[in-house]
N, C-alpha and C positions, 0 to 999 in steps of 0.2 A: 323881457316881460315888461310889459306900460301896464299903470294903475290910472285906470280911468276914475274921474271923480266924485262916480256915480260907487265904487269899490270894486268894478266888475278889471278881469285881467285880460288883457288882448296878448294872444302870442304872438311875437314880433320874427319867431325864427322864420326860415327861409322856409319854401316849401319841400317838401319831403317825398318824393313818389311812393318810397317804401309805407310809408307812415299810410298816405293816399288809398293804396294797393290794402293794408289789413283796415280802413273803414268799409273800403267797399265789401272785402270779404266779410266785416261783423255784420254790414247791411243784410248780405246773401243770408245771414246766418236769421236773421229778424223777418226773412219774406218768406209769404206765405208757400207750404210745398207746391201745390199747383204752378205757384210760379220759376217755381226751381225747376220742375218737369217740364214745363213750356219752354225755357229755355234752353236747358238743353237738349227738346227735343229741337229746336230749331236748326241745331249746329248738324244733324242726320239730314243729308239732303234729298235722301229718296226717300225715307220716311216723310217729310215733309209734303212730299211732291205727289207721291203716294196719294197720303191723306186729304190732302187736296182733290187730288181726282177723283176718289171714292166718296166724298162729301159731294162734290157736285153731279157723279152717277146715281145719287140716291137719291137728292135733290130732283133729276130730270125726269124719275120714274112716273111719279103722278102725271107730267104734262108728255107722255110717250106720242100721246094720238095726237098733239101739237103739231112736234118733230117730223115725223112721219108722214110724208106727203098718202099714204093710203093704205088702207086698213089692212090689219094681219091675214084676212084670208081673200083680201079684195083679188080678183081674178082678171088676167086679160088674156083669153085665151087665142087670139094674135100675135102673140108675144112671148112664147116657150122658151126656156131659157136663153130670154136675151140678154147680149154681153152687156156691161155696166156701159153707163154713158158719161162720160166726161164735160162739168160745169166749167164753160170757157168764159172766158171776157171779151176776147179781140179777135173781130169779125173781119178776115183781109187786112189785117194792120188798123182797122179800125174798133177803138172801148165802146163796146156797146153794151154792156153791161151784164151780170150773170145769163148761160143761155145754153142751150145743151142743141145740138144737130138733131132730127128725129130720127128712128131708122124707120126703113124697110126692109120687108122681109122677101126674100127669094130661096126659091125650091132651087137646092141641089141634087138632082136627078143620078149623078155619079154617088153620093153617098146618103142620098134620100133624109136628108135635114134642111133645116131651114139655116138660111143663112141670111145673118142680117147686115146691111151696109147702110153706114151715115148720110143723109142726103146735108151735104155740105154747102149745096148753096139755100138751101133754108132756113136758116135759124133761126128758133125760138126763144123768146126772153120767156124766165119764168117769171110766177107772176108771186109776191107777197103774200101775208095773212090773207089768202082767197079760202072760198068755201068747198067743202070737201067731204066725204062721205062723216058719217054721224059714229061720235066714238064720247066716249064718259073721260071727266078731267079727275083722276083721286077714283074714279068707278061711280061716281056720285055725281058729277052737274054733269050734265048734255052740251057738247058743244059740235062743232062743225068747221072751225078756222081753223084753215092748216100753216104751218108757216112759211110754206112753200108749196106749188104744185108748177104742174105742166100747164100751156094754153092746152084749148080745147082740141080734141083730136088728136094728141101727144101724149108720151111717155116719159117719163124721169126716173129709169133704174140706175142710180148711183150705184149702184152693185150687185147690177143685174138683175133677173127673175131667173125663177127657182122651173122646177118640171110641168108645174101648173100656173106660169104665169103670175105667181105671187111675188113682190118688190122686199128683197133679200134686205137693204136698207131699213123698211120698215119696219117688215118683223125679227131686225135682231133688236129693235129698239122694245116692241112689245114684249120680244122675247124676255127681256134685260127685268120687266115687272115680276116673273117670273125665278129665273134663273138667280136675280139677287137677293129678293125676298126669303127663298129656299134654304138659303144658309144661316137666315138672323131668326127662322123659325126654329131651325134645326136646332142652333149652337144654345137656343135658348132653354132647349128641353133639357141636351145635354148637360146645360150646365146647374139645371133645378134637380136634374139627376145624382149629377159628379157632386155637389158643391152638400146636399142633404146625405148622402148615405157615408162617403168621405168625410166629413164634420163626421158624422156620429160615431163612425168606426175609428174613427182615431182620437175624439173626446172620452168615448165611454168603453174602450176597450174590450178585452175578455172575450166571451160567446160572440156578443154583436158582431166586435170584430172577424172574431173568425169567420162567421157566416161570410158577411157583406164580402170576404176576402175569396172565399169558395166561389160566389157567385162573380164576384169581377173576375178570376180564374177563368173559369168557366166558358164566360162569353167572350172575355180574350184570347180562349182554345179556339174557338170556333173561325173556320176561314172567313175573310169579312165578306167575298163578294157572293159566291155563293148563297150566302144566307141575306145578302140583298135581294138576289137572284129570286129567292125561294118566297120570301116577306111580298114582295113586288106582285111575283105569279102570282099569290092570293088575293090580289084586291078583284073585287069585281068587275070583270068589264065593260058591266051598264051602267057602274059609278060617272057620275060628272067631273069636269074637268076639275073643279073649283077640290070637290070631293078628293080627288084623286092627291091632288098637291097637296093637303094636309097631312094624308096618308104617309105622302112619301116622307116629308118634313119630319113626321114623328120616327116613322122607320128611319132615318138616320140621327136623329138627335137622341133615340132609344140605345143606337148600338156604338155611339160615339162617347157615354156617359164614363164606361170604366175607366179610361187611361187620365184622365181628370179627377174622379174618386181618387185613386192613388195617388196621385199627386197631393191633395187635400189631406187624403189620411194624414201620409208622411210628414207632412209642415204639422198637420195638431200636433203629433206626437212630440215633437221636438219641442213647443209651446206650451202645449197643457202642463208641464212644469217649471215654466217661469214665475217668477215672482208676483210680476201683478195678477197672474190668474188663480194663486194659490189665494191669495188678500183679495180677489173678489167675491172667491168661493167664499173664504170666512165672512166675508159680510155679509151673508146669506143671498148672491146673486145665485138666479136658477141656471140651469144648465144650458138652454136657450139663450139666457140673454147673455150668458159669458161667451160662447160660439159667436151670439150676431155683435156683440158689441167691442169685444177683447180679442178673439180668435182669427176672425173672419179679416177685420180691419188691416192685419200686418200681412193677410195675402192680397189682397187688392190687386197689385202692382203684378205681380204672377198671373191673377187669372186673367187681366187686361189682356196682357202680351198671351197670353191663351185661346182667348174668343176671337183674335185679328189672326192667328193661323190657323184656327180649326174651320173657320168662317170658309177658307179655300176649300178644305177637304169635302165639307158638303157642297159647296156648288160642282167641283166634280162628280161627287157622288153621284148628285140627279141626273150631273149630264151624260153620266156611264151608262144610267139604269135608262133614261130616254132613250141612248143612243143606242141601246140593245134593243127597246121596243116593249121594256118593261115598268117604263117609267110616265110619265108624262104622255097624253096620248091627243091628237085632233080631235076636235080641233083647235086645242091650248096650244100656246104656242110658247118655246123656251130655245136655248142653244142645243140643250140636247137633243129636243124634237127635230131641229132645223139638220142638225147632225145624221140625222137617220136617215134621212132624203139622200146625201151623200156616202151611202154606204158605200154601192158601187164604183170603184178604183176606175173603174173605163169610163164612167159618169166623168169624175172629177176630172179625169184626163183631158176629156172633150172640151166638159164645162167648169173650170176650173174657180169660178167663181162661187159655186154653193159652194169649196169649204170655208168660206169669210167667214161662219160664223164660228171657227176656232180660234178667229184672233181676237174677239174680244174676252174670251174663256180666257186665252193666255196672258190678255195683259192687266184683266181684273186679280186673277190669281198671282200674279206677280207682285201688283198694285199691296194686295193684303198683305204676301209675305215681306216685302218691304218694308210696311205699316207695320207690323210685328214686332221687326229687328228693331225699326228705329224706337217703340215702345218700352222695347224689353230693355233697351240701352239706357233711356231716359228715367225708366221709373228703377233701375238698380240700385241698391245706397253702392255698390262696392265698386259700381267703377269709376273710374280717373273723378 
């Protein structure tokens, strides 16, 4: 130890890792939770990765008619389920830069289809931010710049067209405004549903409770699809699309609310007798603000990792109830609509490209349950 002449002491020992190792941990102990949760969510590599993806899918939903070289029900009716075209670069050994072959179409007279083949000594460069059928950016500015299309007299199915000539490409992208909105309307009712009668039934006990208890009963008895089935069949069929999607949104954020109520209950009950809710109660805090201010706050981290898995179950709901034909109807366009087209199994055989729009179903739903786990990991006090 040196006595500097100012009176201050400088420690002269050696350095210490151990020493080193418990400041950083009193640091950890001094930083903000948000930052303790970011960091270890970061160390969850599919959560990460995940989150990632799903930030930049919801990000791309407003500029869909960008992406999209052609509008959701734009039509070529030349071009019936033509296979996908493949975006080359090297023309005979020579970079010429992005460019797709065109096809043509020729009658097969032995199985009465069109059969399409690459003209290979043609190729097409495609062209940039060109202009393009007329689509809304957000549903609200007018625009026309697409970020890619075909020259003139040309085709660019990255993934084919469907039975009417519509570019599968495109509307899984319009689909995607759709299909991912569905679930964040859904999860939202459910959880002003789960988060208000759960809080009540488990702060105020007694009758309430039992009620609220009968009725999540009740609708937990009941089979779920079924009475999807039945909710669905009632909507009108001269409803508008827009109309229609709200509908469904509430029909599954309405029958998703109990298994969240319970959850909620359970946590008050075990809280409404802690220490600081009994000393807020005496200080005359009302019933309301000890729920939203005392109660609510130490579930947080629960219902986080709750709305990133339930989030899946409604995007397949819709895509169930489309894909029977009682969901989503044309000329709206989603995964599950796109889905309905490929019911028939000899369809998909032939044209095996309409089921493409399963794979983005799978790997959003994957994306979420990921985002979930690695949530659930990061916001728990009790692990590692």
């Amino acid at each position: 130890m040196t006595i500097l002449p100012d009176g201050r002491y400088v420690d002269d020992a050696p350095f210490d890792p151990k020493a080193s190792l418990q400041d950083l941990e009193r640091k950890d102990l001094d930083a903000p939770n948000w930052l303790l949760i970011w960091r270890k969510f970061r160390e969850h590599k599919l959560g990460l990765i995940s989150g990632i993806f799903l930030l930049l899918s919801y990000l791309m939903l407003p500029f869909a008619g960008f992406i999209a070289p052609y509008g959701p029900n734009e039509r070529f009716s030349d071009h019936l389920f033509s296979p996908p075209q493949a975006v080359r670069l090297f023309h005979e050994g020579d970079f010429i830069g992005p460019f797709i072959y065109p096809l043509t179409a020729e009658a097969n007279l032995e199985t009465f289809q069109w059969e399409f083949k690459p003209d290979i000594e043609n190729p097409q460069k495609l062209r940039f931010f060109c202009e393009g059928s007329d689509y809304q950016i957000a549903g609200l500015i007018p625009a026309r710049t697409r970020l890619f299309c075909a020259p003139e007299g040309t085709t660019v199915f990255v993934w084919g067209s469907d039975r009417l000539g519509r570019d599968v490409f495109s509307r899984i992208f319009y689909g995607a405004q759709l299909s991912l909105t569905v679930g964040l309307i859904g999860i939202t009712v459910s959880f002003l549903l789960g988060i208000t009668f759960g809080s009540i039934a488990g702060y105020f006990g007694g009758k309430v409770d039992w009620v609220i208890n009968r009725v999540i009963e009740i609708l937990r008895s009941l089979p779920e699809l079924p009475l999807w089935l039945a909710l669905s069949a009632a909507v009108p069929s001269n409803w508008g699309p827009v109309a229609v999607f709200f509908i469904i949104s509430l029909i599954l954020g309405v029958l998703d609310w109990p298994g969240l109520a319970r959850a909620v209950r359970a946590k008050f009950l075990s809280l409404r007798e802690e220490e600081y809710v009994r000393a807020a109660e005496m200080m005359g805090a009302s019933s309301g603000r000890v729920i939203r201010k005392h109660l609510l706050p130490n579930f947080t981290s629960h219902l986080i990792a709750s709305a990133t898995l339930s989030i899946p179950a409604m995007i397949l709901g819709e895509t169930a109830l489309s894909f029977l034909g009682l969901g989503l109807r044309a000329p709206a366009v989603s995964w599950g609509v796109m889905l309905n087209d490929a019911q028939n199994l000899a369809s998909i055989e032939i044209y095996p490209w309409t089921a493409i729009p399963m794979l983005p179903i799978i790997v959003v739903v994957l994306a979420f349950n990921f985002l979930g786990d690695g949530l659930r990991d990061s916001l728990d006090p009790y692990q590692g």
